[in-house]
N, C-alpha and C positions, 0 to 999 in steps of 0.2 A: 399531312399533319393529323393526329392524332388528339382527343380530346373526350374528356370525362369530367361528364358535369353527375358530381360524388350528393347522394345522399338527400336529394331537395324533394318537396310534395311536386307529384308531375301531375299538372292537371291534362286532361284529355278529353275535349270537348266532344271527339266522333265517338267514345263508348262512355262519355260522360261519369267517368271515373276518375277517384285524387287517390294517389298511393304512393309511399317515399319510396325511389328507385334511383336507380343511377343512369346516367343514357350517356351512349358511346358514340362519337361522331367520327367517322371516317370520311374522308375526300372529298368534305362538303356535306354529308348526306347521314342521317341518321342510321348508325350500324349494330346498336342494339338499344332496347331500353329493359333492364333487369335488375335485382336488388344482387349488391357484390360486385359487381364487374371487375376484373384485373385491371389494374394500370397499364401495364408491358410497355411501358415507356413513354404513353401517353401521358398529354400537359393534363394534369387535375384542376376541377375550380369546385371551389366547395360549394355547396349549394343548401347545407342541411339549416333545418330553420326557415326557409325561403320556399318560395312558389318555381316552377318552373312550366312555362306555356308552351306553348304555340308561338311561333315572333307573330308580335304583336301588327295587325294593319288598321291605318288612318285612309278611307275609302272618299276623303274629303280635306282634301287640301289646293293650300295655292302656294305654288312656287315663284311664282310670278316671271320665272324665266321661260321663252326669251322675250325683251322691250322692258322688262320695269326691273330691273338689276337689284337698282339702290334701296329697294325693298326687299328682296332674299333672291339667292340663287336657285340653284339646283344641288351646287356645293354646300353651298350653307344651311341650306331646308333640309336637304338628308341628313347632316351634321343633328341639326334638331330634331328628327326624327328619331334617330339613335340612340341620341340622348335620353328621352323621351321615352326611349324601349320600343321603340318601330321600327319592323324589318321591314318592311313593306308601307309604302303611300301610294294613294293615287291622286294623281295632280290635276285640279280642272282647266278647261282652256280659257280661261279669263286672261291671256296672254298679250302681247303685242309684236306681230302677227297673232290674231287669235289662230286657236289650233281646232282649225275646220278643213284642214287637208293636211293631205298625206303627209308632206315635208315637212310640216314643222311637229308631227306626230312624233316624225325619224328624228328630227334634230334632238328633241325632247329626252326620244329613248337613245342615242345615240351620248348623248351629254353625259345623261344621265350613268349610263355606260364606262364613260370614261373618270368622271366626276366625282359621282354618288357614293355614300358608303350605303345606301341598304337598295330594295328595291325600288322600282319606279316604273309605277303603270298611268300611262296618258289618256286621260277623257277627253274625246273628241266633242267638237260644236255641235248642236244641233243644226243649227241654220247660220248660213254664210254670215262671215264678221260677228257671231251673237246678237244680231238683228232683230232676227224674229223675221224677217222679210223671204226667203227664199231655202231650201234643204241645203246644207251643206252634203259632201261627198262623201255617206256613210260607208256603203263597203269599200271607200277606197282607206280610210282610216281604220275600218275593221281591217283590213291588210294589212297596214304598214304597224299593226299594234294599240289601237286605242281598246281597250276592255270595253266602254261605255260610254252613252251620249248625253250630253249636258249641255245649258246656256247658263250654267249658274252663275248667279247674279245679275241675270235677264232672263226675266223670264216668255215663254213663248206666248206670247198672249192672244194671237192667233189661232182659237179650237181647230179650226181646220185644216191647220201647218201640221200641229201637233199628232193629232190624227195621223195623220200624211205617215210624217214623222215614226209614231208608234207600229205604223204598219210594216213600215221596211225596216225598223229595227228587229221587229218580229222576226220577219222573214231573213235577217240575219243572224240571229238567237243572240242578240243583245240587249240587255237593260237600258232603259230613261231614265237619267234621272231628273226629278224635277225642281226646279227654284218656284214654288208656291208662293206665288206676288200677282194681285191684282195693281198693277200702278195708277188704276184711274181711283184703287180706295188710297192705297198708300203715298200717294205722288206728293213730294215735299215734307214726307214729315222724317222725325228723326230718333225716337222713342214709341213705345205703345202709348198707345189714346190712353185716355184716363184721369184719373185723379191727380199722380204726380204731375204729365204732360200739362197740365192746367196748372198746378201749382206755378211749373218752372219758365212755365209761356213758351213752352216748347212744343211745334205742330205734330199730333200724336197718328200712328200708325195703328188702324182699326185692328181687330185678332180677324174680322171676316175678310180680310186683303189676306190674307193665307189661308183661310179653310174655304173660300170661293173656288179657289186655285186644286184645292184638294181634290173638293167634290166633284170639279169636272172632269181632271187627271183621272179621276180613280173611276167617272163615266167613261174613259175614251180607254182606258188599260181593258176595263169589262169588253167592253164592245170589240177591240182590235185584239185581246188576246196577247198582248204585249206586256212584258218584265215591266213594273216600275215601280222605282224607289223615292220616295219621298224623303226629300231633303232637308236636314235642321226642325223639323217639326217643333215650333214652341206654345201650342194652344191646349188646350183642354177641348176643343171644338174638334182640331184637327187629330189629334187620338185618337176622338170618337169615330170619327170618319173612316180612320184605317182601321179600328178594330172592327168597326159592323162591315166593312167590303171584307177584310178577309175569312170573316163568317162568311161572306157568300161566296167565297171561293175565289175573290178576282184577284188575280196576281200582284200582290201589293206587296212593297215592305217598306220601314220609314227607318230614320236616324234619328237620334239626336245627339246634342253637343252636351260638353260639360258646364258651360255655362249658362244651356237653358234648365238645368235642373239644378242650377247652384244659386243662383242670384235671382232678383226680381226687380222691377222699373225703380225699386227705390234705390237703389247703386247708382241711379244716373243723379238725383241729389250731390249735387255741390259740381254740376257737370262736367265731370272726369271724362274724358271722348274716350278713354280708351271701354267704356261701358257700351258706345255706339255700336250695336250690330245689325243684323238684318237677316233673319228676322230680330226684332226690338226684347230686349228681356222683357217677359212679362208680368202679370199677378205671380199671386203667392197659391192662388188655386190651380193657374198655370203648371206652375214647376212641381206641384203634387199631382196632378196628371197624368206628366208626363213622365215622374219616379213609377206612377203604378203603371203605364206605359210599359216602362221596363221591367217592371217588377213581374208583369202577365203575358209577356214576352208578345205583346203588340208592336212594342218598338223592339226592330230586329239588332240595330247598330250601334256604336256610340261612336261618332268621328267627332272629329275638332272642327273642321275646318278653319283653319289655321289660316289668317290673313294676317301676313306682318304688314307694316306701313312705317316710313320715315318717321321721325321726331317731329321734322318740321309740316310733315301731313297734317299728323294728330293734334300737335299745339296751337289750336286754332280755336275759335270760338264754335261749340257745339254744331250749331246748324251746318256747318262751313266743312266739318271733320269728315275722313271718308270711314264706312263701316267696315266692321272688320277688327279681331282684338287672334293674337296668336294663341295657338291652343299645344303646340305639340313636346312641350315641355314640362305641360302642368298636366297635362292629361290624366295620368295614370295614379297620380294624387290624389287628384279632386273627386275620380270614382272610386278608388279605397276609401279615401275620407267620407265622403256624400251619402255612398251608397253602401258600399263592402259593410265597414266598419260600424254605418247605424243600422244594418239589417235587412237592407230592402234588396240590395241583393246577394248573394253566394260566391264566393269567387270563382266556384263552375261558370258563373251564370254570366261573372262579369269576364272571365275571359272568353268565352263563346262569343260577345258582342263586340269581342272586339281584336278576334281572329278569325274562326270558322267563321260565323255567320258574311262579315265583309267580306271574305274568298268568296263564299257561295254569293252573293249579290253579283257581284263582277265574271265571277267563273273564272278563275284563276286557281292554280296548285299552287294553294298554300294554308295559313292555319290549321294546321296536322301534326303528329308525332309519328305518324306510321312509318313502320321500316321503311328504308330506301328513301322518303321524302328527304330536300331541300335542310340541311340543318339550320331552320331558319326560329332561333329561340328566344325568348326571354326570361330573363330571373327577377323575378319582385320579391323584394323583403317587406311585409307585411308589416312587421314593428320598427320599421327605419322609416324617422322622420325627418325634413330638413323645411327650412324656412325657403320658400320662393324668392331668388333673388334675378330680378330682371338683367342686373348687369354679367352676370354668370354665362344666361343662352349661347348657346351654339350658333343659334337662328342668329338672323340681321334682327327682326323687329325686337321692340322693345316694348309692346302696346297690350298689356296684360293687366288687367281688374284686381290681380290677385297679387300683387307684388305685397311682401310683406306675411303674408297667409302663410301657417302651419300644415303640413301636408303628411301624410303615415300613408306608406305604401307604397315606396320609389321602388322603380326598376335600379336594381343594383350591376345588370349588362345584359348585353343585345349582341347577336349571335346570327350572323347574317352566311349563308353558306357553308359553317363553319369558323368564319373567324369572327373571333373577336372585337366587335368594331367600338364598343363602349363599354367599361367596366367601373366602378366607383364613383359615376358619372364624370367619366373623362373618356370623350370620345376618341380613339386610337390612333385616325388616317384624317 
C-alpha cells in the first residue's frame, strides 16, 4: 500500500526544520518526503493546514495488563494511544505479575504484538516484585525487550540498591528511570502540603519527598555514570536540581506531565479524586517552573503517564482513592493549548518533547522522518478544537480533571507503519 500525506508543515526535529511537503510512504516505511509528489495510484490524505511529525511517543504509561484488566488493557490503552496521536508507548511494570523478568516482558511484547494498534515498548522492574528489596534480572529483560528500568510508583528507597542498580544498567547501556518519593516525607498524605491541604484536612505531601529523591538520584547517576531520567518532575526545587546537574555534565534527563503544568493543589477543592496524583499537583510557582523547564529545554520530555482506574476505585472518599488520572487522550490538547498556543513553546519544540527526544531516552528507532525509517506519523490540526468528553475514550478509564475543558490542537490521525490506525478521531482496528 501506497500513501501520500499531500501538502501538510512537516516538522522535523533531527534538522529542526518546518516546510510544507508532501511525504510518500511505501511498505511501511517512509519513501520520499518532497513538495509535488505524484499520486500514481496511491491513497491521498490531505494534510494542508496541519502539522505533520514524527508519530508521536508517550515514554510513561500504565497498561496495567497483565492482573488489573478492568482498569485498561493492552487493547484498549493502544486504542488510547492512537486516539491520542501515539505511535509508540512505553508501558511501566506496575503490573500483576510485576514485570521484573523475562516472561512477562515477552507476554507483554507478545500481546501487545498480536493486540495493539501502535507500538509497545516494556520497562522492566528494578527490583524483584517492585520491592525495593533485591535486583530484579536486568539483562535478562534487556533480552527479551524491556528498553528501560523502573519501580515506578515505588520508589527504590534503598541508596545502595539503587547504586547497585545504576551500575549494571550502565554496563548494559540502559536508562533509570526514577519515581522521586521519599515515603518516610510523603507516607499517608494525599495532596501537596500547604495551604489548600490545611484548608480541606487533607494530609499534605511535602515538594522535598521529591526533590530529596532527586538530589541523591542525580548523586548516584554522577558517581555510577549511568542514563537517568527523572520522572513526572512537579517542583520548582526539582528543576533546579536537573538544570544545575546537567550544567555539570551528569547524565540527567526529566519529564513532565500535562497536568503538572496545567493545574495546581487548588483543583483538588471540592475533592474530585480524579485531581489525586502522585506526584500531588502543586503551587502555581510550581507549574511556572516547570513551563520555564520546558521552555529552556531542562525538561527533556512530556509523557502522561496515564493511569486509568475503575469508577468504583475513584468514587471514594479522597483519602481512600488510588492516584493516578489518564492522560493519553488529552495529551496533545492540553500542550497546544497550555503551552503551543500561549507561547512558551514552538511547535518544533513541542513536538521534539514528545518524539525525538522520548526515542533518544529509551534508545529506540523512532521519532524521525528520515528516508527508509518506520512510517510512523502523526497530523495535528492546530485550529481544530473539541470539547473533552470522557464518555468518547478509547481507554477503559474514565478518571480525567479535564472533562468538559476546550482543547485546540487535536491530532486529526496516527499512522503507525503505514497504516492508518486513527483518523477524525475514530480509531480504525
Amino acid at each position: 500500500m501506497k500513501l501520500i500525506i499531500r501538502g501538510g508543515m512537516v516538522i522535523d526535529p533531527v534538522t529542526g526544520s518546518m516546510s510544507e511537503k508532501d511525504i510518500l510512504v511505501s511498505k511501511g516505511r517512509i519513501a520520499g518526503i518532497d513538495a509535488g509528489i505524484g499520486s500514481n495510484g496511491a491513497t491521498v490524505i490531505d494534510a494542508r493546514g496541519k502539522l505533520v511529525a514524527p508519530g508521536l511517543i508517550d515514554m510513561h504509561v500504565h497498561l496495567r495488563e497483565p492482573g488489573y484488566e478492568p482498569k485498561e488493557t493492552i487493547y484498549t490503552g493502544t486504542r488510547a494511544a492512537a486516539r491520542g496521536g501515539f505511535t509508540s508507548v512505553a508501558c511501566m511494570p506496575n503490573t500483576n505479575p510485576v514485570a521484573d523478568n523475562a516472561a512477562v516482558v515477552s507476554f507483554i511484547k507478545d500481546k501487545a504484538a498480536a493486540q495493539g494498534v501502535v507500538n509497545v515498548y516494556p520497562i522492566g522492574a528494578i527490583t524483584r516484585g517492585s520491592k525495593g528489596g533485591e535486583l530484579a534480572g536486568l539483562g535478562d529483560m534487556r533480552e527479551a525487550g524491556a528498553v528501560a528500568f523502573s519501580d515506578d510508583g515505588s520508589p527504590v528507597m534503598n541508596a545502595g540498591l539503587m547504586r547497585r542498580a545504576m551500575q549494571y544498567a550502565r554496563m548494559l547501556g540502559m536508562t533509570i528511570i526514577s519515581h522521586c518519593e521519599d515515603i518516610n516525607l510523603s507516607a499517608g498524605g494525599s495532596m501537596h502540603e500547604g495551604y489548600i491541604s490545611t484548608v480541606l484536612g487533607l494530609k499534605g505531601i511535602p515538594s522535598s519527598a521529591e526533590e530529596v529523591m532527586v538530589a541523591r538520584d542525580i548523586i548516584l547517576a554522577g558517581e555510577t555514570g549511568c542514563r537517568l531520567h527523572i520522572a513526572h518532575v512537579s517542583t520548582a526545587g526539582s528543576v533546579r536540581l536537573v538544570r544545575e546537574a546537567k550544567a555539570r555534565g551528569v547524565r540527567v534527563t526529566a519529564e513532565a506531565t500535562p497536568h503538572h503544568f496545567t493545574l495546581t493543589d487548588e483543583a483538588v477543592l471540592g475533592y474530585d479524586t480524579t485531581t489525586k496524583v502522585n506526584p500531588p499537583l502543586r503551587l502555581v510557582e510550581d507549574v511556572a517552573a516547570v513551563k520555564e523547564g520546558l521552555a529552556d529545554g531542562t525538561i527533556d520530555v512530556i509523557a502522561t503517564d496515564h493511569a486509568p482506574h475503575t469508577l468504583e476505585e475513584k468514587d471514594v472518599e479522597y483519602e481512600r482513592a488510588p492516584f493516578g488520572l489518564v492522560g493519553l487522550e488529552t495529551a496533545v490538547g492540553l500542550v497546544w493549548t497550555e503551552l503551543v498556543a500561549t507561547g512558551f513553546l514552538t511547535p518544533l519544540q513541542a513536538i521534539t518533547m514528545m518524539s525525538q527526544n522520548p526515542a533518544r531516552v529509551l534508545g529506540i528507532p523512532r521519532g524521525t522522518l528520515e528516508i527508509g525509517a518506520d512510517a510512523d506519523i502523526t497530523i495535528i490540526d492546530p485550529d481544530f478544537s473539541g470539547v473533552v468528553d470522557p464518555v468518547q475514550f478509547a481507554g477503559k478509564g474514565r478518571n480525567t480533571p479535564f472533562g468538559g475543558r476546550l482543547l485546540k490542537g487535536l491530532p486529526r490521525a496516527t499512522i503507525v507503519g503505514g497504516r492508518v490506525v486513527m483518523q477524525g478521531g475514530y480509531v480504525n482496528r
